[in-house]
mmCIF file of the N, C-alpha and C atoms, coordinates in Angstrom:
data_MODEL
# 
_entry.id   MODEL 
# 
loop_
_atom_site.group_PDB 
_atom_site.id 
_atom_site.type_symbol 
_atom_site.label_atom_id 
_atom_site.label_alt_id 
_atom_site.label_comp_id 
_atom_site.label_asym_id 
_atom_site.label_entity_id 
_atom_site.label_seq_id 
_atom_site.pdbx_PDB_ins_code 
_atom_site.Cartn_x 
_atom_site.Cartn_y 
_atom_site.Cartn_z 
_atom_site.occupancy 
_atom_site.B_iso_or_equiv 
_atom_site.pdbx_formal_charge 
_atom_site.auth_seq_id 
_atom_site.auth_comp_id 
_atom_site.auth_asym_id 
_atom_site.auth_atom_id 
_atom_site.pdbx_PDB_model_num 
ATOM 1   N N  . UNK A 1 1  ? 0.836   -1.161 0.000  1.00 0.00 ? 1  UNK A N  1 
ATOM 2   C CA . UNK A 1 1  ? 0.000   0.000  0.000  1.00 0.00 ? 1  UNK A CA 1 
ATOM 3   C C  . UNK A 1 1  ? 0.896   1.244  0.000  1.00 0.00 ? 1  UNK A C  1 
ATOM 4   N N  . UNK A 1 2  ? 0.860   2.322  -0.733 1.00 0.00 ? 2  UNK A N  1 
ATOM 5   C CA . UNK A 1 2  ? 1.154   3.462  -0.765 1.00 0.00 ? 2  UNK A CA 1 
ATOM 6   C C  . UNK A 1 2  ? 0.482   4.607  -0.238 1.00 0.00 ? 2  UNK A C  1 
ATOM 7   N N  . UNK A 1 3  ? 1.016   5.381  0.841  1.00 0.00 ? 3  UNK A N  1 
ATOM 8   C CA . UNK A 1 3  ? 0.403   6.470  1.328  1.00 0.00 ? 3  UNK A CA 1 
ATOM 9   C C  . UNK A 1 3  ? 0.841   7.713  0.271  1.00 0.00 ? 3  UNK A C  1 
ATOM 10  N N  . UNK A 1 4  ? -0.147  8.570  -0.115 1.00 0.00 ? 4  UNK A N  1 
ATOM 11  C CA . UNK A 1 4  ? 0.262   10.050 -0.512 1.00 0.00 ? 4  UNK A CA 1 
ATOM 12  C C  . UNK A 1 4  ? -0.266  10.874 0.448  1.00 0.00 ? 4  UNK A C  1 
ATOM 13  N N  . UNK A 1 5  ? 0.674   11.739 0.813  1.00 0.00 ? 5  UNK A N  1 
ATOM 14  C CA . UNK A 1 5  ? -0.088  13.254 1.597  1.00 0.00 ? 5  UNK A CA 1 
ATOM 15  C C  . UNK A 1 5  ? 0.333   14.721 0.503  1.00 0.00 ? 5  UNK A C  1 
ATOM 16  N N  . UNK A 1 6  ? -0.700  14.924 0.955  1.00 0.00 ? 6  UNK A N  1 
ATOM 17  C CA . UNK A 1 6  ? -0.988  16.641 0.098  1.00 0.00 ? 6  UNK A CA 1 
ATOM 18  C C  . UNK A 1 6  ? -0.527  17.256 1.243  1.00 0.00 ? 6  UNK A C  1 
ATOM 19  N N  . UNK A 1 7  ? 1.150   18.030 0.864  1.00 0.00 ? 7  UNK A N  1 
ATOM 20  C CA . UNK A 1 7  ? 1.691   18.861 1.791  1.00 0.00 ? 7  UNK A CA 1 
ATOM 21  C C  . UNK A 1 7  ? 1.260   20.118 1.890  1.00 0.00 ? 7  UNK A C  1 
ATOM 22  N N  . UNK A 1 8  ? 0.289   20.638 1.131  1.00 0.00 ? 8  UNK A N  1 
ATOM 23  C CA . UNK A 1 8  ? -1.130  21.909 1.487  1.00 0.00 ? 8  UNK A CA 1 
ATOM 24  C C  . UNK A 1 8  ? -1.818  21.318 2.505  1.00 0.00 ? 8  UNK A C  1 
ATOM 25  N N  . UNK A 1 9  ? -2.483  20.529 2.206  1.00 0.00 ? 9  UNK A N  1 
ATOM 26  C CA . UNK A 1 9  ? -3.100  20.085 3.249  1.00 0.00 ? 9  UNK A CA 1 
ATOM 27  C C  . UNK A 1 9  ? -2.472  19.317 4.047  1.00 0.00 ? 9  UNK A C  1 
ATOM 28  N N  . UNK A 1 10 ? -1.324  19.198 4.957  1.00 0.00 ? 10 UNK A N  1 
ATOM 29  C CA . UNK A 1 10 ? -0.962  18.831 5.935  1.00 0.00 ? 10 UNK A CA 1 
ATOM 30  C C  . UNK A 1 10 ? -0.604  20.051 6.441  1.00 0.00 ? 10 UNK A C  1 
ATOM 31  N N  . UNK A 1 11 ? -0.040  20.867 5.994  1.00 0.00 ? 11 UNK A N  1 
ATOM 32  C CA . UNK A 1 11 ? 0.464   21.999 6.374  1.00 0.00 ? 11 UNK A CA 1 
ATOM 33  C C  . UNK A 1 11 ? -0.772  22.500 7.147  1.00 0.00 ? 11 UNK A C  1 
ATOM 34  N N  . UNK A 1 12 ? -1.720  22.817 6.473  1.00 0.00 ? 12 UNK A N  1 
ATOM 35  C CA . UNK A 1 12 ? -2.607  23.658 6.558  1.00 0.00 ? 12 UNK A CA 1 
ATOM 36  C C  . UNK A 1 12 ? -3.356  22.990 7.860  1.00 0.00 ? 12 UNK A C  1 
ATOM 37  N N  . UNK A 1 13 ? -3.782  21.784 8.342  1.00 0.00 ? 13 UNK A N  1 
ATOM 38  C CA . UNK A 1 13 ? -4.006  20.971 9.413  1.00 0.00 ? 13 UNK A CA 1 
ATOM 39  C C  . UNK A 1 13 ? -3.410  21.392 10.640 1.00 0.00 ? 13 UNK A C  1 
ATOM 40  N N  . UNK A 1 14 ? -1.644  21.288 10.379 1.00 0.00 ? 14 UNK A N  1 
ATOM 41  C CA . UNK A 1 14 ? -1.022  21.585 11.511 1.00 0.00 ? 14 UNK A CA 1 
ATOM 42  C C  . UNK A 1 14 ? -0.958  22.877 12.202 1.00 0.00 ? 14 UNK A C  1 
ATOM 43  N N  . UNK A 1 15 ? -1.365  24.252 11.040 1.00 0.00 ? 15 UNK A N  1 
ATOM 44  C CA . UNK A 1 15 ? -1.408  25.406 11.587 1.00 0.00 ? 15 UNK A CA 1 
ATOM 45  C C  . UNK A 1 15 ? -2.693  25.089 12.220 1.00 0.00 ? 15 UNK A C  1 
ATOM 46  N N  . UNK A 1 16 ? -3.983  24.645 12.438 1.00 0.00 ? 16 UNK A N  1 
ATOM 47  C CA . UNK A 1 16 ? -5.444  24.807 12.767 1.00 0.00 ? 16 UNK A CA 1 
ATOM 48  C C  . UNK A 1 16 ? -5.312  23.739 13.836 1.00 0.00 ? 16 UNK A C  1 
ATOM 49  N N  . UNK A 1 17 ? -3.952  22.421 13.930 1.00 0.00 ? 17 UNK A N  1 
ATOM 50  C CA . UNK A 1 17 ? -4.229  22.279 15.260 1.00 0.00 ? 17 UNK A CA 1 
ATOM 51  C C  . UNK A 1 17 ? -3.330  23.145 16.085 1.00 0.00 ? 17 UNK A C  1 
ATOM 52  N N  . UNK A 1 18 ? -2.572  24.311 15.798 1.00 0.00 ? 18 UNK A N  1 
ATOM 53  C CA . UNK A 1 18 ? -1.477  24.479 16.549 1.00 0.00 ? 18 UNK A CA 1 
ATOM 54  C C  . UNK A 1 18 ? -2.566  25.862 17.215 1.00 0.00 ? 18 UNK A C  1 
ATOM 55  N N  . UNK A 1 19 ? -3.388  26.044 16.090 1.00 0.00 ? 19 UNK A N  1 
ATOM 56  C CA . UNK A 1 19 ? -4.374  27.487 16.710 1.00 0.00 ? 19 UNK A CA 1 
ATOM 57  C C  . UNK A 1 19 ? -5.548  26.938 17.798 1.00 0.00 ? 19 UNK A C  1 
ATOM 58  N N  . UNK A 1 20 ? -5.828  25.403 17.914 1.00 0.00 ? 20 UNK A N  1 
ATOM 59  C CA . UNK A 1 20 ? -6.148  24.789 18.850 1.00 0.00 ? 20 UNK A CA 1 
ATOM 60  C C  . UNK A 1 20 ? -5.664  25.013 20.118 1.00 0.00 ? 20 UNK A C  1 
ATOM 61  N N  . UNK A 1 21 ? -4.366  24.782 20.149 1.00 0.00 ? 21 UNK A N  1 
ATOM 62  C CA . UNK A 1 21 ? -3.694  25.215 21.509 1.00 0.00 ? 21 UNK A CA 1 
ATOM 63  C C  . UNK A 1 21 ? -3.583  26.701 21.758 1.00 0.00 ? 21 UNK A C  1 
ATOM 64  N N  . UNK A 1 22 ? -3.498  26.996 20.662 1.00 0.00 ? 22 UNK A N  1 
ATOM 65  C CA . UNK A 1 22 ? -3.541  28.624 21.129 1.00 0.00 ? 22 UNK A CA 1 
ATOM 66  C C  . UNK A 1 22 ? -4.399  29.214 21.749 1.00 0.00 ? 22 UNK A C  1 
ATOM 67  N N  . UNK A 1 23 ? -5.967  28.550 21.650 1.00 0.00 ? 23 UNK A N  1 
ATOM 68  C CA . UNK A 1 23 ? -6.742  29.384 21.820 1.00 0.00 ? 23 UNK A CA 1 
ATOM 69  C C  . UNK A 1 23 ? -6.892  28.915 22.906 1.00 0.00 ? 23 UNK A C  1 
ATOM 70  N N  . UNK A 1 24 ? -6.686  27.540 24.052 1.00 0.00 ? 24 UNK A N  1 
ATOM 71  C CA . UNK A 1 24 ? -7.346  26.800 24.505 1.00 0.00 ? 24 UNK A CA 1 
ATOM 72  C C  . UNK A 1 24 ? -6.299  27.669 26.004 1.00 0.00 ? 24 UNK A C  1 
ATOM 73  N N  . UNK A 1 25 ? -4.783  28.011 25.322 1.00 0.00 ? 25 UNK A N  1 
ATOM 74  C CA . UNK A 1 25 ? -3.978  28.496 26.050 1.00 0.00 ? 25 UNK A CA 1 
ATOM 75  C C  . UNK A 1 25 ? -4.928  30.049 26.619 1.00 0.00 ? 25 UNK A C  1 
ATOM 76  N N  . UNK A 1 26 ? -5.178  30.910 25.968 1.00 0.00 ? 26 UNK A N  1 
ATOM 77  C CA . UNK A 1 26 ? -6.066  32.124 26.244 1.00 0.00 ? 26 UNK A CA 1 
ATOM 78  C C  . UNK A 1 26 ? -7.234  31.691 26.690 1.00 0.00 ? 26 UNK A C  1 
ATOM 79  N N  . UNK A 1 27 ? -8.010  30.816 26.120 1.00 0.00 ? 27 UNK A N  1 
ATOM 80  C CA . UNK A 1 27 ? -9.174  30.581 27.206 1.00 0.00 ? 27 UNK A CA 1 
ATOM 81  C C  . UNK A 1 27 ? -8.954  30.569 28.699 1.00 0.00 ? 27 UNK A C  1 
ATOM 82  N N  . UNK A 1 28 ? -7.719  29.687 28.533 1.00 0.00 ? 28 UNK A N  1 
ATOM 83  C CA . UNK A 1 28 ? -7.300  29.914 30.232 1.00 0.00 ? 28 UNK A CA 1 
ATOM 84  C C  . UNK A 1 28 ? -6.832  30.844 31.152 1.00 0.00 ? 28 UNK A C  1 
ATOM 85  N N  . UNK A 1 29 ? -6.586  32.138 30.435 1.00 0.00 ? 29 UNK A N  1 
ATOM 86  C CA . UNK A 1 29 ? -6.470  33.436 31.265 1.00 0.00 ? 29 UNK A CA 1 
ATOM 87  C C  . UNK A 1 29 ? -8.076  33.960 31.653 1.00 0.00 ? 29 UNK A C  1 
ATOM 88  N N  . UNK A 1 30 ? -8.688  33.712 30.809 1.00 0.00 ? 30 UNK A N  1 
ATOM 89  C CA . UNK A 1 30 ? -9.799  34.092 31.498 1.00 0.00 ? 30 UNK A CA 1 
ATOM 90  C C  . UNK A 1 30 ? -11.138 33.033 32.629 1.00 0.00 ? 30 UNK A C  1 
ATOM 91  N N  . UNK A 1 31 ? -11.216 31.905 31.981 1.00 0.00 ? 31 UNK A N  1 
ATOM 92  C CA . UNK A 1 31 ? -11.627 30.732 32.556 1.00 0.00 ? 31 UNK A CA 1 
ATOM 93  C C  . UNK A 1 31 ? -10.068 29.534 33.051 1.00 0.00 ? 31 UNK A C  1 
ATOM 94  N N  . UNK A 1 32 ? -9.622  30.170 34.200 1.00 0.00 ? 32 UNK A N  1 
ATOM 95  C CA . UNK A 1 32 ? -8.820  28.970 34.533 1.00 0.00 ? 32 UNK A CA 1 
ATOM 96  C C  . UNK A 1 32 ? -9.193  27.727 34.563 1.00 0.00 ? 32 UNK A C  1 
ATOM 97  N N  . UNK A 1 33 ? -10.267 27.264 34.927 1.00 0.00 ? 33 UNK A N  1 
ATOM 98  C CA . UNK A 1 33 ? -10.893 25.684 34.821 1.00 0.00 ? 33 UNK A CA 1 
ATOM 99  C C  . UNK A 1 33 ? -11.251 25.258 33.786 1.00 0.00 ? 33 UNK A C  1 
ATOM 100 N N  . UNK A 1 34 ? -11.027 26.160 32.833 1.00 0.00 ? 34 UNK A N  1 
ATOM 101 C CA . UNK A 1 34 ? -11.278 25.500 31.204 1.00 0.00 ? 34 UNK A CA 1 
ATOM 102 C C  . UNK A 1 34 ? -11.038 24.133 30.856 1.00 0.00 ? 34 UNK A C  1 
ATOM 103 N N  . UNK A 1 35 ? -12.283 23.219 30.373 1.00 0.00 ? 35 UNK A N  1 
ATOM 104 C CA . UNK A 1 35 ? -11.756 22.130 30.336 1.00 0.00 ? 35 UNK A CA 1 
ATOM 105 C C  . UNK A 1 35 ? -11.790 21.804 28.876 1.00 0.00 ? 35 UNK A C  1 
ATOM 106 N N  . UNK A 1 36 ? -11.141 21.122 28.252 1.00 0.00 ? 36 UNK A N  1 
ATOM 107 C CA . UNK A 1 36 ? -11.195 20.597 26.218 1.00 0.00 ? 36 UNK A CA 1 
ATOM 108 C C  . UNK A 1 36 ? -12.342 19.987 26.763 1.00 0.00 ? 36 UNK A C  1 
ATOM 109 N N  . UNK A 1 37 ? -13.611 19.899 26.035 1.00 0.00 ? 37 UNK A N  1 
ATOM 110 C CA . UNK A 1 37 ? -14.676 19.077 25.458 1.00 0.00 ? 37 UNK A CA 1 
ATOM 111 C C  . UNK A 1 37 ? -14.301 18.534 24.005 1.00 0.00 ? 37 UNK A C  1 
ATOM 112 N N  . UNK A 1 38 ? -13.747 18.537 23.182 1.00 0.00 ? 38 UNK A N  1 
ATOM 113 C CA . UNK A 1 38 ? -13.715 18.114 22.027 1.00 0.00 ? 38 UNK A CA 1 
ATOM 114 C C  . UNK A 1 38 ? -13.176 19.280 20.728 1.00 0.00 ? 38 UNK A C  1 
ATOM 115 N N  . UNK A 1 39 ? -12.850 19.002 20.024 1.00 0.00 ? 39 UNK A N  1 
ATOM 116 C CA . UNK A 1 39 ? -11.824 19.968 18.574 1.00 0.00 ? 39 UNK A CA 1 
ATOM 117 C C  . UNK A 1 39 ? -12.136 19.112 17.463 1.00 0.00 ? 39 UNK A C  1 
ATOM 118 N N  . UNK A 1 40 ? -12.468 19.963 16.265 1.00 0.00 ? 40 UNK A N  1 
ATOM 119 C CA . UNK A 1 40 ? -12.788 19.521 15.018 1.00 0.00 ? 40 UNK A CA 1 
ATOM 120 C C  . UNK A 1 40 ? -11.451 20.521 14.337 1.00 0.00 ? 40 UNK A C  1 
ATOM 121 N N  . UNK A 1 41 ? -10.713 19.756 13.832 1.00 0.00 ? 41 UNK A N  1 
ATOM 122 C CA . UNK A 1 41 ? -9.053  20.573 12.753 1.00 0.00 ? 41 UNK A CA 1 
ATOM 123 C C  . UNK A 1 41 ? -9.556  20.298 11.159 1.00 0.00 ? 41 UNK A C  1 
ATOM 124 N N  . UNK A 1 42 ? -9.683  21.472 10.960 1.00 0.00 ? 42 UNK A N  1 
ATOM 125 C CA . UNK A 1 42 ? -9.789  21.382 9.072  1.00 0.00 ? 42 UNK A CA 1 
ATOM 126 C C  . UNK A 1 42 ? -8.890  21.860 8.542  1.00 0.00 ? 42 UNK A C  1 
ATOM 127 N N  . UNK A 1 43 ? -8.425  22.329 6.991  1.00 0.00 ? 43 UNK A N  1 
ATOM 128 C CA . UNK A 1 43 ? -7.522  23.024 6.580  1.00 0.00 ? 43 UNK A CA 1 
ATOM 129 C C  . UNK A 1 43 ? -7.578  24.260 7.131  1.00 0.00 ? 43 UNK A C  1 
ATOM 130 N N  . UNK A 1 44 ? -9.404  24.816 7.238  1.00 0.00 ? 44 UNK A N  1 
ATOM 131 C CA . UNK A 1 44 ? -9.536  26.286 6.726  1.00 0.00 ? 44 UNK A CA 1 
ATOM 132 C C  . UNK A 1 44 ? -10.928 26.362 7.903  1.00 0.00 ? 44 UNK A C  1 
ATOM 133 N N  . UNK A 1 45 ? -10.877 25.275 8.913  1.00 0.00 ? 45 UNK A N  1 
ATOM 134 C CA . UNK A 1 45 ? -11.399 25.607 9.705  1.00 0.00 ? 45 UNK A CA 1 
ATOM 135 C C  . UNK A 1 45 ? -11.232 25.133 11.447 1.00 0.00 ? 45 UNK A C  1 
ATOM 136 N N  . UNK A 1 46 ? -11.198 25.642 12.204 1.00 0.00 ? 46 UNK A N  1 
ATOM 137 C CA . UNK A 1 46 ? -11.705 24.997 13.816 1.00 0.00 ? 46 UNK A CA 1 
ATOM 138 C C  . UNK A 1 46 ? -12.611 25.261 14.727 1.00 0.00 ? 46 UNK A C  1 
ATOM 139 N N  . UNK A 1 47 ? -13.075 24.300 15.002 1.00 0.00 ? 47 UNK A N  1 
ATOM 140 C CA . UNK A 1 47 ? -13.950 24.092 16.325 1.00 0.00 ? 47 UNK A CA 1 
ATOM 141 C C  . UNK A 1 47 ? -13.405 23.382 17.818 1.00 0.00 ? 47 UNK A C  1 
ATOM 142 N N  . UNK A 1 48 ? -13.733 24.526 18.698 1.00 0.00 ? 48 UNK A N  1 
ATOM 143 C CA . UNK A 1 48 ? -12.986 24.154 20.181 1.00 0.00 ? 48 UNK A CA 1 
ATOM 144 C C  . UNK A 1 48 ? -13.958 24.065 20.551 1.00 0.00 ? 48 UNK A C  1 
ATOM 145 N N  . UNK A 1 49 ? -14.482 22.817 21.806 1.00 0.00 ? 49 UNK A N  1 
ATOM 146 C CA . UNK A 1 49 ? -15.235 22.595 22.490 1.00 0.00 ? 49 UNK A CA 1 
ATOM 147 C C  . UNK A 1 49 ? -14.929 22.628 24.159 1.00 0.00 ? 49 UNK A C  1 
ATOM 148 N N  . UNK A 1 50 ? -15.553 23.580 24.624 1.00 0.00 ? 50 UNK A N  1 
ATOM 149 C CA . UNK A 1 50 ? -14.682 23.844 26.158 1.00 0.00 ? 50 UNK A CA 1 
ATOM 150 C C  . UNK A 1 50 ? -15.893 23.482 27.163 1.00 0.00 ? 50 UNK A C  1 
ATOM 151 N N  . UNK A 1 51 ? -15.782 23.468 28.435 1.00 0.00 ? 51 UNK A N  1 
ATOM 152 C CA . UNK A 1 51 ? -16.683 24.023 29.356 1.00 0.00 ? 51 UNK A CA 1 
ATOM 153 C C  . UNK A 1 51 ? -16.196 25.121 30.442 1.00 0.00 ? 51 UNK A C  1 
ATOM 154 N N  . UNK A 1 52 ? -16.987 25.624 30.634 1.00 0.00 ? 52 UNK A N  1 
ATOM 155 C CA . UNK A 1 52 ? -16.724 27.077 31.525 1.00 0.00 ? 52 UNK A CA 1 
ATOM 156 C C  . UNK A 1 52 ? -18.021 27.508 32.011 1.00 0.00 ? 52 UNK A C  1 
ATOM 157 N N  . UNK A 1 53 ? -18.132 28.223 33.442 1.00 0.00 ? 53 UNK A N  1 
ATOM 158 C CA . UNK A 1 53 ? -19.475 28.556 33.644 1.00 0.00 ? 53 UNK A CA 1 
ATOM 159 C C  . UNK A 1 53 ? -20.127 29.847 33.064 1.00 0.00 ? 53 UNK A C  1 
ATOM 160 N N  . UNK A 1 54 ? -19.509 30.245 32.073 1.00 0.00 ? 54 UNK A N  1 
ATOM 161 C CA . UNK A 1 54 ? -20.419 31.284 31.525 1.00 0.00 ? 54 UNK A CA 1 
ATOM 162 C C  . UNK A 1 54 ? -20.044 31.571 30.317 1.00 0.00 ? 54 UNK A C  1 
ATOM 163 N N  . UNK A 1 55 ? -20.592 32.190 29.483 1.00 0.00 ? 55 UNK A N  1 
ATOM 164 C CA . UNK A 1 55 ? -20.338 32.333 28.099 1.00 0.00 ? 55 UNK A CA 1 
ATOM 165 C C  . UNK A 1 55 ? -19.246 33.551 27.601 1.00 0.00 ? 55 UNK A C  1 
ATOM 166 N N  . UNK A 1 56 ? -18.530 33.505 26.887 1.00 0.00 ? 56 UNK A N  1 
ATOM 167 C CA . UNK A 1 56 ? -17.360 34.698 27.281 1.00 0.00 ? 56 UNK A CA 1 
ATOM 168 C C  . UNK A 1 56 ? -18.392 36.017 25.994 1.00 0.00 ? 56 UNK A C  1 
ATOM 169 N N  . UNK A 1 57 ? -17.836 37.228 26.800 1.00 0.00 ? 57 UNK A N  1 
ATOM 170 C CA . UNK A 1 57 ? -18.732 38.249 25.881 1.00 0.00 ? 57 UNK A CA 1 
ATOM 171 C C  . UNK A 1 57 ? -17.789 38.583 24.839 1.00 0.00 ? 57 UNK A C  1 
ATOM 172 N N  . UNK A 1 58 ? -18.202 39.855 24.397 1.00 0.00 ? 58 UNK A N  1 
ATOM 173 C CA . UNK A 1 58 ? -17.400 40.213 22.885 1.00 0.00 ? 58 UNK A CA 1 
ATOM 174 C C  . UNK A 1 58 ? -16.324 40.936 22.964 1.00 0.00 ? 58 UNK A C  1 
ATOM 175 N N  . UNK A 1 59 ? -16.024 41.292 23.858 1.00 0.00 ? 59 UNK A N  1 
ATOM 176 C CA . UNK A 1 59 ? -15.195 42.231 24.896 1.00 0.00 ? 59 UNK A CA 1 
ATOM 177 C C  . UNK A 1 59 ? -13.922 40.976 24.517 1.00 0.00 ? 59 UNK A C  1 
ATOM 178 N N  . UNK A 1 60 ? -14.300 40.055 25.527 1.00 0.00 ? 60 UNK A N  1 
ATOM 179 C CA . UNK A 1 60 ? -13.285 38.594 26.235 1.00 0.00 ? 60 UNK A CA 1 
ATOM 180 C C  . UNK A 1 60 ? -12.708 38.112 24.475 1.00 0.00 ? 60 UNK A C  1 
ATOM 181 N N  . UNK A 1 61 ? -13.824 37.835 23.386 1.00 0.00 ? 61 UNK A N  1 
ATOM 182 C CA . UNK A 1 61 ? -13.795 37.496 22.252 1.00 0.00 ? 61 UNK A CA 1 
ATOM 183 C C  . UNK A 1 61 ? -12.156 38.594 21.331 1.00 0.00 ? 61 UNK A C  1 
ATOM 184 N N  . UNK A 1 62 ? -12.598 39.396 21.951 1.00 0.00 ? 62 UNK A N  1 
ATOM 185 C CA . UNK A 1 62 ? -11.743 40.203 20.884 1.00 0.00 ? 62 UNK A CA 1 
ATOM 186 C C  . UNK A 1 62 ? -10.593 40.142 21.592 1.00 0.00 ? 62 UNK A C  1 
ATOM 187 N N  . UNK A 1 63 ? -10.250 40.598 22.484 1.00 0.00 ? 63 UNK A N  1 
ATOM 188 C CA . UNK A 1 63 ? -9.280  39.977 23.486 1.00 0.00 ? 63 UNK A CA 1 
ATOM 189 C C  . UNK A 1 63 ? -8.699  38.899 22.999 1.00 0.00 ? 63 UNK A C  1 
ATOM 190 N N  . UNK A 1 64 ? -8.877  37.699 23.395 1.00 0.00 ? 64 UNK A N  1 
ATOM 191 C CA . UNK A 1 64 ? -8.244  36.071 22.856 1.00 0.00 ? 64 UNK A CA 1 
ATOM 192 C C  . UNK A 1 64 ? -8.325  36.124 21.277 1.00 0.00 ? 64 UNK A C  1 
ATOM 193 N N  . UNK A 1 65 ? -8.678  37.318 20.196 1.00 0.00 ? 65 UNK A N  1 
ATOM 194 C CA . UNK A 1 65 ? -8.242  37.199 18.933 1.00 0.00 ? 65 UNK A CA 1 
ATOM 195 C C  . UNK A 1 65 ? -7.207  38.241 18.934 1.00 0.00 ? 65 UNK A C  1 
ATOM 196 N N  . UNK A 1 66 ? -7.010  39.348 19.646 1.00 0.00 ? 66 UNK A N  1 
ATOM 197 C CA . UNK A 1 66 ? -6.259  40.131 19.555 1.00 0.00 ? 66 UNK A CA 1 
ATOM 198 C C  . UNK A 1 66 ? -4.334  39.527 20.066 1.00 0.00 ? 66 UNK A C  1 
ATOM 199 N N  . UNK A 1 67 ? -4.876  38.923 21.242 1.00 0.00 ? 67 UNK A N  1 
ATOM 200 C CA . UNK A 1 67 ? -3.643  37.784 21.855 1.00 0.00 ? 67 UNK A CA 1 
ATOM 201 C C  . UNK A 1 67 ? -3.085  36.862 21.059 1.00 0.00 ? 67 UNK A C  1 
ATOM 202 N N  . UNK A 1 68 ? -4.005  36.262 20.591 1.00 0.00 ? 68 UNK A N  1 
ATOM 203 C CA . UNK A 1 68 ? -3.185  34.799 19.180 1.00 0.00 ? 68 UNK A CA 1 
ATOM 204 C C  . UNK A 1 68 ? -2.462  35.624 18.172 1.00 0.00 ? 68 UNK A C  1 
ATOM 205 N N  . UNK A 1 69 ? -3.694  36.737 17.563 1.00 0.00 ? 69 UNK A N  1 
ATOM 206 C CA . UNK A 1 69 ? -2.779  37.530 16.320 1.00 0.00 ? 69 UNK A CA 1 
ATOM 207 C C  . UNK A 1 69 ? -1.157  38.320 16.737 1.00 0.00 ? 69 UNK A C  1 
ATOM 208 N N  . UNK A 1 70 ? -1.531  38.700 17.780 1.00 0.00 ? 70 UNK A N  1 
ATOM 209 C CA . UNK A 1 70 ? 0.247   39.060 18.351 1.00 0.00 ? 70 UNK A CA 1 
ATOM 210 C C  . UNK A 1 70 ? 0.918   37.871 17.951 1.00 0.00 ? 70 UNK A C  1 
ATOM 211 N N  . UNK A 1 71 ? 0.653   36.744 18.863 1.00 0.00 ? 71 UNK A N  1 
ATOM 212 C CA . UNK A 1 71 ? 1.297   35.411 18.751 1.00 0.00 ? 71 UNK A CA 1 
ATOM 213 C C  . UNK A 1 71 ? 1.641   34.946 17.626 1.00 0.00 ? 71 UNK A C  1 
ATOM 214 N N  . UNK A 1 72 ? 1.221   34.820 16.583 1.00 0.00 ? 72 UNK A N  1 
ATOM 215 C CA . UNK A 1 72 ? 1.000   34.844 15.146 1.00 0.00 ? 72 UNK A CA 1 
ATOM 216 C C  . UNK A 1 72 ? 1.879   35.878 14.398 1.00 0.00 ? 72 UNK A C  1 
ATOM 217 N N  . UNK A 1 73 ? 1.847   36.730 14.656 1.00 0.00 ? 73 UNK A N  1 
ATOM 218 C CA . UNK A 1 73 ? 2.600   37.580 13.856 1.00 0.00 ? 73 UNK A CA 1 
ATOM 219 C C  . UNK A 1 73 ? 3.778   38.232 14.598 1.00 0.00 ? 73 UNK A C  1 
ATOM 220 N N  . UNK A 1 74 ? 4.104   37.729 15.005 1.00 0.00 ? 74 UNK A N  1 
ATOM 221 C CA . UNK A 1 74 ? 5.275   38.001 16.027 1.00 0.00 ? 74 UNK A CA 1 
ATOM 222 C C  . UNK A 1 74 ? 6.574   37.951 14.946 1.00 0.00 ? 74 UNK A C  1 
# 
């Protein structure tokens, strides 16, 4: 059997799980008890599944995008 990988799409995987941790890392400045519920990694997309007792507002939102994009473009 022969494996092929599409190095776009591996690439592109590893940045969306690495923004997994990123975010999961900032969730935790604001919800320290943040716990992983579950992560969906696409090329061009993610879903983090957390629990926390309250829903973070838009305020907290822009915040943890403003933090990764530093991180990111550093």
């Amino acid at each position: 059997m022969k494996i092929i990988v599409n190095p776009q799409q591996r690439y592109a995987k590893m940045r969306a799980h690495t923004a997994t941790h990123l975010l999961h890392t900032q969730l935790n400045t604001i919800f320290p008890e943040t716990k992983q519920a579950g992560s969906l990694v696409e090329e061009d997309y993610i879903r983090f599944d957390y629990q926390a007792k309250e829903a973070l507002s838009n305020e907290q939102i822009k915040h943890i995008e403003d933090e990764i994009n530093k991180l990111i473009y550093l």
